[in-house]
Legacy VTK file of the C-alpha trace (Angstrom):
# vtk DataFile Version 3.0
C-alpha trace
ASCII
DATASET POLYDATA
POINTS 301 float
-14.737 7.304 18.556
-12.132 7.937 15.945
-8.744 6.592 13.707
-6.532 7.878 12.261
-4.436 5.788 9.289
-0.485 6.597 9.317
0.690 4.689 5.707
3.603 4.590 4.804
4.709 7.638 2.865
6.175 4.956 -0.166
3.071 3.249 -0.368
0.789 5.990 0.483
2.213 7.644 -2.882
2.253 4.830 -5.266
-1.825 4.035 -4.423
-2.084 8.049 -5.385
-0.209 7.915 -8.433
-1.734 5.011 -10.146
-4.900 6.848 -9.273
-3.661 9.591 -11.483
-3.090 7.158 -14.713
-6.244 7.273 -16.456
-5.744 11.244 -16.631
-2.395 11.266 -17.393
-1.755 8.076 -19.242
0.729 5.458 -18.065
3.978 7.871 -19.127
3.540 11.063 -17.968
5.630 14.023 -18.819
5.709 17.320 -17.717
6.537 19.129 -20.651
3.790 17.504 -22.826
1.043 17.693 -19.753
2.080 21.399 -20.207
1.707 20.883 -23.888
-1.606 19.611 -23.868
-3.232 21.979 -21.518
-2.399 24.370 -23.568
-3.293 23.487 -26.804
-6.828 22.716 -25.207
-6.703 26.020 -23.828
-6.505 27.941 -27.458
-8.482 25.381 -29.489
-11.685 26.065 -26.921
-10.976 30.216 -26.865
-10.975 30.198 -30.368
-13.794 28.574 -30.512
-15.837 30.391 -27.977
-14.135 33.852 -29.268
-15.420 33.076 -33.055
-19.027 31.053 -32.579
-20.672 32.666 -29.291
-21.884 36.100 -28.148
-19.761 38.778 -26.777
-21.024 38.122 -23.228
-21.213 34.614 -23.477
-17.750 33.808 -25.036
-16.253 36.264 -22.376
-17.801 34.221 -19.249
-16.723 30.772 -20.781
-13.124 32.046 -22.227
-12.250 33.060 -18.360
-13.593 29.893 -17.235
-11.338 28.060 -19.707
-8.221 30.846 -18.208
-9.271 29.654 -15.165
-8.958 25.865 -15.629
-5.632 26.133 -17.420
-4.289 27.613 -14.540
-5.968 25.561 -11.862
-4.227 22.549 -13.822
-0.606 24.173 -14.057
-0.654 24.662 -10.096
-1.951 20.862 -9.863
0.763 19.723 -12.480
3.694 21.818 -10.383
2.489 20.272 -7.499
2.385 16.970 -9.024
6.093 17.886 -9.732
6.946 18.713 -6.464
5.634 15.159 -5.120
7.914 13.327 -8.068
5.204 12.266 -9.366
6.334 13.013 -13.490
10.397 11.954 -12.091
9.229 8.749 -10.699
7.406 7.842 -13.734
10.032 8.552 -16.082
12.209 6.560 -13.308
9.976 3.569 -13.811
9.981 3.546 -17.462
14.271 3.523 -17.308
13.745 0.855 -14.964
11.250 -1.284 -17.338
13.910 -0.696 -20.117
16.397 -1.263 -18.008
18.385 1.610 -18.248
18.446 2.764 -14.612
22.377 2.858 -13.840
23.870 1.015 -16.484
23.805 -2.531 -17.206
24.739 -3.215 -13.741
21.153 -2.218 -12.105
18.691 -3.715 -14.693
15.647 -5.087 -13.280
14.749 -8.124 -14.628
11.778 -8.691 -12.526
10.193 -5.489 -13.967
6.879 -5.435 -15.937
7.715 -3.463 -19.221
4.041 -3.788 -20.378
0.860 -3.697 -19.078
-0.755 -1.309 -15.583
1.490 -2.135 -12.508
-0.323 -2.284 -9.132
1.269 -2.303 -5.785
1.828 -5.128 -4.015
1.747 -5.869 -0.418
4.591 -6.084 1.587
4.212 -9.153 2.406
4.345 -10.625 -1.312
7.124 -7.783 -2.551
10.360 -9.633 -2.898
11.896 -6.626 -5.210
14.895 -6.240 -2.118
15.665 -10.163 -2.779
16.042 -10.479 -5.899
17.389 -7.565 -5.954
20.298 -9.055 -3.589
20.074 -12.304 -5.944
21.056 -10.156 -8.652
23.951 -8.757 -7.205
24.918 -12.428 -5.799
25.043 -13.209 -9.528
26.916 -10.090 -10.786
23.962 -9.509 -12.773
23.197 -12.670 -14.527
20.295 -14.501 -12.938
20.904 -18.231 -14.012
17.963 -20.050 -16.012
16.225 -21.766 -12.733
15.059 -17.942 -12.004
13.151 -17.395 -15.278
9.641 -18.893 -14.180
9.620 -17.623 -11.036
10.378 -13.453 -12.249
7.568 -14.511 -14.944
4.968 -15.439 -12.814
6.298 -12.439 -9.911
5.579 -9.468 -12.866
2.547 -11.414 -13.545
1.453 -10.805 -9.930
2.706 -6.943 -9.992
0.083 -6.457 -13.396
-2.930 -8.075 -11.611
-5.228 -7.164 -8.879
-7.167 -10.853 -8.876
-6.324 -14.105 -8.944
-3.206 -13.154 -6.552
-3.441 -15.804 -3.970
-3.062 -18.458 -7.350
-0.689 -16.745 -8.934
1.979 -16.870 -5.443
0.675 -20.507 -5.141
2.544 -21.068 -8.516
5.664 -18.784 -7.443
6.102 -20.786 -4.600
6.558 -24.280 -6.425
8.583 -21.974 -8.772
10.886 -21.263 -6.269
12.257 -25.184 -6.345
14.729 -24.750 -9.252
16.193 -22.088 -6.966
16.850 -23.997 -4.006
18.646 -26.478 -6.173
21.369 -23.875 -6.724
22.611 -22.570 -2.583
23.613 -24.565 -0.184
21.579 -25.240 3.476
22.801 -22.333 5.572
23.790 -20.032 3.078
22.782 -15.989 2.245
21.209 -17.627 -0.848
19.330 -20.138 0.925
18.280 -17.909 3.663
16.752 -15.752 1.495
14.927 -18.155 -0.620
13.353 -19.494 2.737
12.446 -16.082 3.221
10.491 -15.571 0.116
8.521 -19.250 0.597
7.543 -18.637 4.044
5.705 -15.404 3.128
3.932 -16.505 -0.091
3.254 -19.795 2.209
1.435 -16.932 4.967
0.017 -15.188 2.118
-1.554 -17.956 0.348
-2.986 -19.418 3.652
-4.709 -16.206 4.107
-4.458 -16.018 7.378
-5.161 -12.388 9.079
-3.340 -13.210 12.245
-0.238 -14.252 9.410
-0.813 -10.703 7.907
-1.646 -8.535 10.439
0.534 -7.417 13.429
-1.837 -6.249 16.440
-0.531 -4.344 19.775
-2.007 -4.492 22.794
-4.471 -1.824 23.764
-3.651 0.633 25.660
-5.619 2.880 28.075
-5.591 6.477 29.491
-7.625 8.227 31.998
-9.551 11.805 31.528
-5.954 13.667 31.469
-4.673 11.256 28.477
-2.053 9.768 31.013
-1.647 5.882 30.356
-3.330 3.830 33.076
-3.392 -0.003 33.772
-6.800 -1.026 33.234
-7.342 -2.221 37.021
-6.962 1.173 38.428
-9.892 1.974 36.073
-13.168 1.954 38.229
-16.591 1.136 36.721
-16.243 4.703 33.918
-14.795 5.254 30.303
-11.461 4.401 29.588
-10.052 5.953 26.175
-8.255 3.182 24.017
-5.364 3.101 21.532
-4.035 0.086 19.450
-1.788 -0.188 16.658
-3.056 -2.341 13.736
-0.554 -2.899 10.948
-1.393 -4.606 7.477
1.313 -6.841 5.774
-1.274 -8.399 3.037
-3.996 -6.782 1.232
-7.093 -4.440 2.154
-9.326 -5.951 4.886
-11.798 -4.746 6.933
-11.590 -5.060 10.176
-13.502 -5.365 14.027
-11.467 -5.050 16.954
-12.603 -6.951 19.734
-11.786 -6.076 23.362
-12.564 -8.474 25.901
-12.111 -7.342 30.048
-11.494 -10.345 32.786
-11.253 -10.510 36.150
-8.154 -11.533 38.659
-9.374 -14.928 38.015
-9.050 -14.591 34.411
-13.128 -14.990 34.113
-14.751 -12.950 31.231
-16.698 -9.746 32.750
-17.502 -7.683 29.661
-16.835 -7.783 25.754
-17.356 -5.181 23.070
-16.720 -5.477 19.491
-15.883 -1.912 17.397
-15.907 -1.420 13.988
-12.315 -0.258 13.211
-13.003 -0.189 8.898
-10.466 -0.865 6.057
-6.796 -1.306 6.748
-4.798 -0.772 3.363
-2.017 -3.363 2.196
0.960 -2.088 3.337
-0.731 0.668 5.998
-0.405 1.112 9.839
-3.114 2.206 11.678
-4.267 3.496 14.854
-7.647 2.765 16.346
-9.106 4.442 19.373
-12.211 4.444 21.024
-13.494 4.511 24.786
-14.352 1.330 26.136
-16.358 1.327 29.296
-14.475 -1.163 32.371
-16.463 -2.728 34.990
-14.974 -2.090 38.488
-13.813 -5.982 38.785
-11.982 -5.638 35.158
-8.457 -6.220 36.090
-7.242 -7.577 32.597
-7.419 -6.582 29.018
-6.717 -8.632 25.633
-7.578 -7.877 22.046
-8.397 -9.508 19.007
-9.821 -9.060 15.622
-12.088 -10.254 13.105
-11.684 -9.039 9.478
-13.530 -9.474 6.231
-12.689 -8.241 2.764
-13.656 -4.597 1.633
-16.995 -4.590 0.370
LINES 1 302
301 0 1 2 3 4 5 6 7 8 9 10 11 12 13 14 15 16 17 18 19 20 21 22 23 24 25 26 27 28 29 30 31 32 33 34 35 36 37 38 39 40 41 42 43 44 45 46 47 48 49 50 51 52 53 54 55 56 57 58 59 60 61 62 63 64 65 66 67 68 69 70 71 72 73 74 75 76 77 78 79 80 81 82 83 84 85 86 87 88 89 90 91 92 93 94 95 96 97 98 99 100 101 102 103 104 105 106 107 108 109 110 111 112 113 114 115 116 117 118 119 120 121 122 123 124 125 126 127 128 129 130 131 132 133 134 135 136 137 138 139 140 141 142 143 144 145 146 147 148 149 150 151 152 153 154 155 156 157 158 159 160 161 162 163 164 165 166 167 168 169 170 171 172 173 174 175 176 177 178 179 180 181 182 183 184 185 186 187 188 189 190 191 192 193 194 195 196 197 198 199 200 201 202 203 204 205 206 207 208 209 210 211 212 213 214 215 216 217 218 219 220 221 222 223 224 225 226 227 228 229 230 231 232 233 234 235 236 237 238 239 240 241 242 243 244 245 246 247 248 249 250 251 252 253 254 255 256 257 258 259 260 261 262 263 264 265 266 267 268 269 270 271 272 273 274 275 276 277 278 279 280 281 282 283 284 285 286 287 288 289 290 291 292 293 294 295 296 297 298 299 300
């Protein structure tokens, strides 16, 4: 039994970055990382060069070589990955600086650790297209609602409150489009997901495909032509709210639709925001001729 988690490369990155903040602080640079490292780097050879034996102070002065170089490679490859660009990229964007006056972002924290939110509760494309709608001038009715949204975007707890309040914030709003319009649309948009989000719901969040099966020579089968042996399995599990854990359950039935066998797997944490794909072998009775899936899911921990 195996799985195998396929996030998406956006979120994948932004989870590894903010891992990186409490050793780089929340505004890395390149330059001064650079900087640092090597300042470090003198300060402890000169130390170990001027207190410590000759043997001693040469073992420990490579070692210190050693690490400054190990943490160059890391910081180009950190480079490579955007990491030090994207943060300098989000601090324009907090000042609002990114593109002129014309791409501020309002809805921006500018103080305070941001944390990624799910898809299913990130509304940064509609108010981005609000924005535009408004040539850049958000009327008045949208101040409580981008207040409590960069609230959300610098917590990790209380969440489910917190888009309780944005969705009674979104009232002003609806005062201000007309039924049927882009406006409107999208403001029904944004309350029916907080609305799935807050009900916390896993069948709201999480999108579940059917399993599918293949015989010894990985060629997909339908499960009735599978006779009383193994049958690997693969389904597609993708997560829309936060981190849950998750069981997948896979129940077999007859012709008749009665229940022959039922197995329960352990299929572990799905990510906010990831995709993943679970497969085990599931043993099918020679009267199984139909398959169906569901889950059960818990919070991590």
């Amino acid at each position: 039994m195996g799985a195998d988690d396929s996030t998406s490369d956006g979120q994948t990155s932004n989870e590894f970055f903010e891992a990186l903040t409490p050793l780089t602080g929340e505004n890395p640079n390149l330059g001064s990382f650079f900087l640092v490292v090597g300042a470090v780097t003198c300060v402890f050879i000169a130390v170990f060069q001027f207190t410590l034996p000759e043997g001693i102070r040469f073992l420990l002065t490579a070692g210190v070589l050693l690490v400054a170089v190990l943490s160059a490679i890391v910081a180009s490859l950190l480079e490579t990955l955007g990491y030090f660009d994207e943060d300098v990229e989000r601090k324009r964007e907090s000042e609002g600086t990114v593109g002129g006056d014309k791409n501020k972002r309002p809805w921006t924290p500018t103080s305070g650790t941001r944390y990624s939110l799910p898809p299913i509760i990130n509304f940064d494309e509609e108010l981005r297209a609000y924005y535009e709608m408004f040539d850049g001038d958000l009327p008045g009715e949208f101040d409580e609602f981008i207040r409590e949204y960069k609230r959300l975007k610098t917590t990790r707890s209380n969440r489910a409150n917190i888009a309780s309040d944005l969705r009674a914030d979104l009232n002003p709003i609806s005062v201000l489009f007309e039924e049927g319009s882009q406006g409107m649309e999208i403001h029904d948009e944004i309350s029916e997901r907080l609305f799935r989000y807050v009900r916390n719901d896993a069948a709201d969040q999480l999108s579940v495909t059917g399993t599918r099966f293949y015989d010894g020579d990985g060629e997909e089968v339908d499960v009735a032509s599978v006779n009383d042996e193994l049958a690997r399995t693969e389904t597609n599990i993708e997560n829309e709210g936060e981190a849950v854990s998750i069981e997948l359950v896979v129940a077999l039935a007859d012709g008749e639709g009665n229940l022959v066998r039922r197995d329960t797997y352990p299929v572990g944490t799905v990510n906010a925001g990831a995709t993943r794909t679970f497969d085990t072998d599931v043993y099918v009775p020679a009267n199984a001729e139909r398959a169906s899936t569901a889950i059960t899911t818990s919070s991590p921990g």
